[in-house]
N, C-alpha and C positions, 0 to 999 in steps of 0.2 A: 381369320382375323379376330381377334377380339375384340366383342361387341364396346368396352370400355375406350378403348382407342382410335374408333370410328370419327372420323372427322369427315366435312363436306368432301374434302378431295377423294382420299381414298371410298368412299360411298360411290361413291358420280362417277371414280377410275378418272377423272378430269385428265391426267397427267396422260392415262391410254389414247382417249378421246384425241387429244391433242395434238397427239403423236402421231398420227394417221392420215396428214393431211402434204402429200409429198407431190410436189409441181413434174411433171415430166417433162416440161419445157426444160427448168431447169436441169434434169438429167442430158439434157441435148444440149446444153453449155449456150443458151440462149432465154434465160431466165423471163417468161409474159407475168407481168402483177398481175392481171386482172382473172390469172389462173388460180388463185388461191380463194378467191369467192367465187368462181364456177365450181370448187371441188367443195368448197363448204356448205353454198346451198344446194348442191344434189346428195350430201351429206346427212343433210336437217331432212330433205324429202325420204329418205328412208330409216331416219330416227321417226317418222310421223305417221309412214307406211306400216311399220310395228305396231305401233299404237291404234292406228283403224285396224290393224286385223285384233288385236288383242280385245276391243270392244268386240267386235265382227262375229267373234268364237263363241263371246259369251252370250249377246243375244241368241245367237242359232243356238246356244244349247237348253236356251230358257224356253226356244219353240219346238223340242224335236219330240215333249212329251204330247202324249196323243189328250191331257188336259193341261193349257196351260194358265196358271193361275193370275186372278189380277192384277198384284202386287209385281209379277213379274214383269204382266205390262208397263207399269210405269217406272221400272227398275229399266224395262225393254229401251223405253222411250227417252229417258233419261240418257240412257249411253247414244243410244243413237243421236242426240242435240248434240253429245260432246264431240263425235263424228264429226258434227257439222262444222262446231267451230273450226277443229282440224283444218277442215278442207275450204276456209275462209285463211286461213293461214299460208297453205298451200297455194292458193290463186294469190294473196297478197304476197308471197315468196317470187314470183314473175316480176312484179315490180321492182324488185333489189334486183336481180338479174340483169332488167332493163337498161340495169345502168351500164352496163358492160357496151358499147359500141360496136358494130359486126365487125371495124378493121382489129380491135384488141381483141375479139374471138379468133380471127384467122392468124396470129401472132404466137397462137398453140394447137386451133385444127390440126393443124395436118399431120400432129404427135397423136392422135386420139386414134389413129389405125381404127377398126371397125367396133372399138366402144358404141356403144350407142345407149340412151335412155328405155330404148327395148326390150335393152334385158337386166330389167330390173326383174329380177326373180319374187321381191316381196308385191309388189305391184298385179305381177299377173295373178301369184295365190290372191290378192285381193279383191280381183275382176272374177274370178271363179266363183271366192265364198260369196261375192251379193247375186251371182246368177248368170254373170256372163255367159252362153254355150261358144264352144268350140266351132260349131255351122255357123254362127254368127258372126265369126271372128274375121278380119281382111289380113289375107295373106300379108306377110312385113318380105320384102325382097326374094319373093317367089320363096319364102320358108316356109313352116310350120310354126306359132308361137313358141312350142317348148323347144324346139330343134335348136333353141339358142343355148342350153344350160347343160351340164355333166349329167351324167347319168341318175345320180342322187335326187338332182333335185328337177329332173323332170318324170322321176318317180312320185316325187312329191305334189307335183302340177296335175301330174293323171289321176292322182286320191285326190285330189279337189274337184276335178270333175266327175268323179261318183258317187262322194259325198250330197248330201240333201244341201241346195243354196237357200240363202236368206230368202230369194224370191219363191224356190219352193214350198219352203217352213211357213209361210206367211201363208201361199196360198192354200195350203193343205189346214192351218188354223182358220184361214175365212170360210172353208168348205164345213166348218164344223160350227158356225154361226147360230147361235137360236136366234127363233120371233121372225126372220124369212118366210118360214113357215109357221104358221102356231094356232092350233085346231082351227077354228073357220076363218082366220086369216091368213092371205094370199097374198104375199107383195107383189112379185110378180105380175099377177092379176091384175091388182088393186092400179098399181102403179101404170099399166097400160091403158085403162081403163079413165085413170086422170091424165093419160098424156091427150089421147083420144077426145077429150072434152075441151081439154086448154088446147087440143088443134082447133078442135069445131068452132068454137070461140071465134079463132084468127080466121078460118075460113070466111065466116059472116061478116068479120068487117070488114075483109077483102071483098067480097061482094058487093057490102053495101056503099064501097067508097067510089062512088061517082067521080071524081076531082081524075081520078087515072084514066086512061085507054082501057078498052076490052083486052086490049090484046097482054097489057103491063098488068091487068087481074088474072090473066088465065095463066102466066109466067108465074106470078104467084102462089098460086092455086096449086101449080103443077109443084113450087118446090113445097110448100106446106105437106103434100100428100106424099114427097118426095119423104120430106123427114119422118112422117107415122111408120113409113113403109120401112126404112130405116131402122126404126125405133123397135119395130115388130121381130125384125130379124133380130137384132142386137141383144133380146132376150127370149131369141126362139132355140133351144139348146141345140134340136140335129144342125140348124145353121152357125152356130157357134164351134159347135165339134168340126163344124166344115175346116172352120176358119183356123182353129186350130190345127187339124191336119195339114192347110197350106204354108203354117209357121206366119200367119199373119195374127194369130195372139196365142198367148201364152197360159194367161189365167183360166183354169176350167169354168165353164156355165154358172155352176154352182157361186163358185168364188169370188166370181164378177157380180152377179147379182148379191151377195153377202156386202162387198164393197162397195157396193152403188147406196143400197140400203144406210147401210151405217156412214157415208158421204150425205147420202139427204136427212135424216134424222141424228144429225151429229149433236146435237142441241139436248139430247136426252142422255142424263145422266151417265148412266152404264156404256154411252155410246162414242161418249169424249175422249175417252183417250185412246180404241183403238181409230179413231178419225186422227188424232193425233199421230198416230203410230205411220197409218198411212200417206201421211201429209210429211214426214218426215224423209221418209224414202222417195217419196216423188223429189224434196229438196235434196236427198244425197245425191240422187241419179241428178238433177239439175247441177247440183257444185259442182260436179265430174265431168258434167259436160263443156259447164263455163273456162272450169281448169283446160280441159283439151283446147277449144278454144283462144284461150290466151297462149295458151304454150304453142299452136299452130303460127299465130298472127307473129310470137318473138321470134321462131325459127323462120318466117320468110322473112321477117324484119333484117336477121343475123344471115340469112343464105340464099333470099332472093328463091331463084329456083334452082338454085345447085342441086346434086344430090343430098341425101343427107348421111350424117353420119353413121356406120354399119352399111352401105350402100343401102339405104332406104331410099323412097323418092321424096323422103324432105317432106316439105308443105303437104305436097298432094295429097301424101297418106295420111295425115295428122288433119288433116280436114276432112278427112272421108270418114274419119274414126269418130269424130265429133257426134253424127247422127247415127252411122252404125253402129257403134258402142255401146248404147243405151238398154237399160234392162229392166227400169221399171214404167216402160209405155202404156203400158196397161192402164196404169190405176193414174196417168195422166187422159187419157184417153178416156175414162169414164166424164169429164168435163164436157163431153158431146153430149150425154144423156142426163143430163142435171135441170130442171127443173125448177122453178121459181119457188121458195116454200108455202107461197101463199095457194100453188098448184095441188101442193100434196096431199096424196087421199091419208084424210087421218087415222092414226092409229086406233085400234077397238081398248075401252078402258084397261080390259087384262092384260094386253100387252104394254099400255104406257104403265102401266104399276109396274111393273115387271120390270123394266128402262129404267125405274128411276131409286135404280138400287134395294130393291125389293129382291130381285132373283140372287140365290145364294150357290153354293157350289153343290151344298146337302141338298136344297130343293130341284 
């Protein structure tokens, strides 16, 4: 086409778009209105499916160099907010849905044969590239997630799960953290060290607070020693690699303590935007969760506890996926080990110089 003859229609294909929106009710000579905004907002969900992977590709590719630069971080962070809004879209898309009635749903059910929202093929590449694994997944109607798609493009489903995910890239950059370690300073350490103190603290005035029972100070007492012991493991590496082996976390040692680190000292310069960064993804993985969620609560609104469409179990499964589904627990999970900042052991001067945009790529 020639650039001089572009106009909004032909740019946008408006007239293609448009043209694509065909009722199967009506093919059955029993035409449902409320068919033509079921097909249009599941329509808009994978024009916006596009769109999160197309941010998605470009992040993973700004972390898969073994340095990645700062600029990329806030170029990182930047696309990942646009994510968000996305998926504030997507949960506020359930609302227009809502308006559909479950009898004007079942007025074209029963035309929708084993369609289902399951196999949405851009969806699951998009549960893959942020870190979904495949063990993690709940079987959809005693299948396999890709057992749903042609050959093509469950070829394509398999190179995303051996491709490096968003949640790998990320932690394989926190593993590469300076000031964790930095000559005679030891977070790790340091940070055990002041948990240990701000316990002994609470121990004492659990002791010395008379107004209780013996019995309601030594319950006390017992969870206080409860959390250090807690605390002890949680940055003790061989017990970490445990935990890891039983697929009760995910983030290597290293990784976690880098993200605990840059979560408590997020307030130093150099330290803000990957705190950012992190704060971000904990919010993708929340919208995703909220969106499941809501889309569970419309589907027993609209099906009660029928099956669901595709012979799924309906509700049952879409509420199960809400918590199972989840990929970035980790770096929510670090809010157990956080600390008051007035607790924190502080930084040696060469390291706060260093934080506050002093450390350079060359140095």
């Amino acid at each position: 086409m020639d650039d001089n003859r572009l106009d909004y229609s032909n740019y946008l294909h408006v007239e293609e778009i448009l043209s694509h929106q065909h009722l199967i009710s009506e093919r059955h000579g029993n035409a449902a209105h409320i068919e033509m905004l079921y097909i249009i907002v599941h329509q808009v969900y994978e024009l916006w499916f596009k769109e999160i992977i197309h941010e998605l590709d470009s992040v993973r590719a700004m972390f898969r160099e073994d340095y990645v630069n700062e600029e990329s971080i806030g170029e990182a962070v930047r696309r990942l907010h646009r994510i968000e809004k996305v998926q504030q879209l997507l949960i506020q898309q359930v609302d227009v849905l809502e308006t559909m009635s479950p009898l004007e749903f079942l007025d074209f059910r029963k035309y929708l044969g084993t369609a289902s929202g399951f196999q949405s093929f851009q969806f699951r590449l998009l549960e893959n590239k942020l870190g979904l694994r495949p063990e993690e997944r709940l079987q959809y109607a005693n299948k396999g997630y890709a057992e749903e798609f042609d050959e093509k493009k469950t070829a394509l489903i398999k190179q995303t799960e051996q491709e490096p995910s968003l949640f790998e890239l990320v932690g394989r950059w926190l593993e590469r953290t300076p000031f964790v370690s930095f000559k005679e300073f030891h977070f790790r350490d340091q940070f055990l060290k002041a948990v240990s103190q701000m316990l002994r603290a609470e121990k004492e005035l659990v002791e010395k607070d008379t107004a209780r029972s013996d019995q309601e100070r030594q319950m006390m007492l017992g969870r206080i020693s409860e959390t250090e012991e807690s605390f002890k493991a949680f940055l003790d590496e061989k017990e970490h690699d445990k935990m890891v082996e039983r697929g009760l976390r995910r983030l290597s040692s290293q990784a976690t303590l880098a993200a605990l680190f840059i979560q408590l000292y997020r307030d130093e310069p150099i330290l803000r935007l990957p705190s950012e960064l992190l704060d971000t993804l904990v919010q993708i993985d929340e919208n995703f969760t909220n969106w499941r969620a809501r889309h569970a609560v419309m589907v027993h609104r609209m099906l009660g506890r029928k099956m669901g469409t595709g012979h799924s179990s309906g509700y049952d499964y879409l509420k199960r996926t809400i918590e199972k589904h989840r990929i970035f627990s980790d770096f929510f999970n670090l809010a157990t080990y956080l600390i008051p900042r007035s607790e924190l052991p502080p930084l040696p001067p060469e390291v706060k110089k260093q934080l506050g945009f002093y450390h350079t790529a060359a140095s």
